[in-house]
C-alpha positions as CSV (number, residue, x, y, z in Angstrom):
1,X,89.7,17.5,-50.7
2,X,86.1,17.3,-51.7
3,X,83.0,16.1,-49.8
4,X,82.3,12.7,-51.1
5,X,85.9,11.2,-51.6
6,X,84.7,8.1,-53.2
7,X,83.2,9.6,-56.0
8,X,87.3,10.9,-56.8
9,X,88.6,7.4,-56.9
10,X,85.7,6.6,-59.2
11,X,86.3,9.6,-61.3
12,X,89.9,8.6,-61.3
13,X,88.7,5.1,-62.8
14,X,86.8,6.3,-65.1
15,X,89.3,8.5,-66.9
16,X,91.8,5.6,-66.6
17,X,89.4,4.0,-69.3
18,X,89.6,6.8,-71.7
19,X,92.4,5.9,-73.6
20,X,90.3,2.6,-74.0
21,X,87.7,4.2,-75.1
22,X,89.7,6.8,-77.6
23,X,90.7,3.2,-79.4
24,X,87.0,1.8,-80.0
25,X,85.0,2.7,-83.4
26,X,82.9,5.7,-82.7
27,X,79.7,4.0,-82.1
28,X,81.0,1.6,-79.9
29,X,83.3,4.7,-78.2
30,X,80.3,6.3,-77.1
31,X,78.6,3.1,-75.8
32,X,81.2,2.5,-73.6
33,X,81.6,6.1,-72.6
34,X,77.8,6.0,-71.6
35,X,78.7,2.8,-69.5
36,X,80.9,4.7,-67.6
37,X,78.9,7.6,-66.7
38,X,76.0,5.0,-65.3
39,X,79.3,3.8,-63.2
40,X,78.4,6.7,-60.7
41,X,75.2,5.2,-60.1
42,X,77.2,2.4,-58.8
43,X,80.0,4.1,-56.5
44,X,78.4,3.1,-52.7
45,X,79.2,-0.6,-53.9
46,X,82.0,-0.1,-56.1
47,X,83.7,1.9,-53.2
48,X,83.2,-0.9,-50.7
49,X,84.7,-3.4,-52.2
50,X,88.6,-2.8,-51.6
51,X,90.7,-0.1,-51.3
52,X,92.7,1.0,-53.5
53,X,90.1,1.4,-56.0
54,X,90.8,-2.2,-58.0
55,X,89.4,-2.3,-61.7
56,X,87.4,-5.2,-60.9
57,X,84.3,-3.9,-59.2
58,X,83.8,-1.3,-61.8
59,X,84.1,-4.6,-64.6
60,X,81.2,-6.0,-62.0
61,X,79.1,-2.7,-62.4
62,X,79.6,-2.8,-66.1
63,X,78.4,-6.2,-66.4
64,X,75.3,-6.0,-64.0
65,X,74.1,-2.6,-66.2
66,X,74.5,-4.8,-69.5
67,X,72.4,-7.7,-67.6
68,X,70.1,-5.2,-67.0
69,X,69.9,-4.2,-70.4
70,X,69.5,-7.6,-71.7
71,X,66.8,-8.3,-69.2
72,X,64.6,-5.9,-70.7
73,X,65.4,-6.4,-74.1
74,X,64.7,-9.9,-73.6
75,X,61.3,-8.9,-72.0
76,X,60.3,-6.5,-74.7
77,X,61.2,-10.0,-77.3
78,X,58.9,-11.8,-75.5
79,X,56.1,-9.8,-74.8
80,X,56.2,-9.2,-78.8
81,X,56.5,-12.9,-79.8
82,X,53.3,-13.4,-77.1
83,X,51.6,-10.8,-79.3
84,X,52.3,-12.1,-82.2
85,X,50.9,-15.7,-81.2
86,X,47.5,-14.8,-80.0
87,X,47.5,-12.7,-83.3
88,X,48.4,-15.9,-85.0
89,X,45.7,-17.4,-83.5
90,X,42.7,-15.1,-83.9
91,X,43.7,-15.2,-87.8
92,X,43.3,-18.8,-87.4
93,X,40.1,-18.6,-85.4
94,X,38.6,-16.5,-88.2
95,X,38.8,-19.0,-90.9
């Protein structure tokens, strides 16, 4: 029995994915394996979905920390293509 008994269902989750995980290229191997690890950042809301742990709220997790990625890549794009129009445009200016 441990103190935070959540956190052992999720654990047990996570290593179900493993053999997953053993199956992927390398690179995309230790993607995934990151994705898990951030999973714990996750466990309140994972936790409090249903018990028995289901599979699906951690698929939910999963998908809100790529959104998250793709956010801010998405923002970085942006911010550059911004950049590189008022760059554009002082070139012009100059002429």
């Amino acid at each position: 029995m441990t103190l935070f008994p959540e956190e052992d269902n999720l654990s047990r989750e996570v290593e179900s994915w493993r053999g997953f995980a053993e199956c992927l290229p390398s690179n995309d191997k230790e993607g995934f394996l990151k994705m898990l690890k951030k999973l714990h950042n996750y466990s309140m809301a994972i936790n409090t979905k249903v018990k028995p742990f289901p599979s699906e709220p951690v698929i939910m997790a999963l998908l809100l920390e790529q959104h998250k990625l793709i956010r801010w890549l998405k923002s970085r794009f942006d911010d550059g293509r911004e950049r590189n129009d008022r760059n554009k445009n002082e070139v012009l200016q100059m002429q």
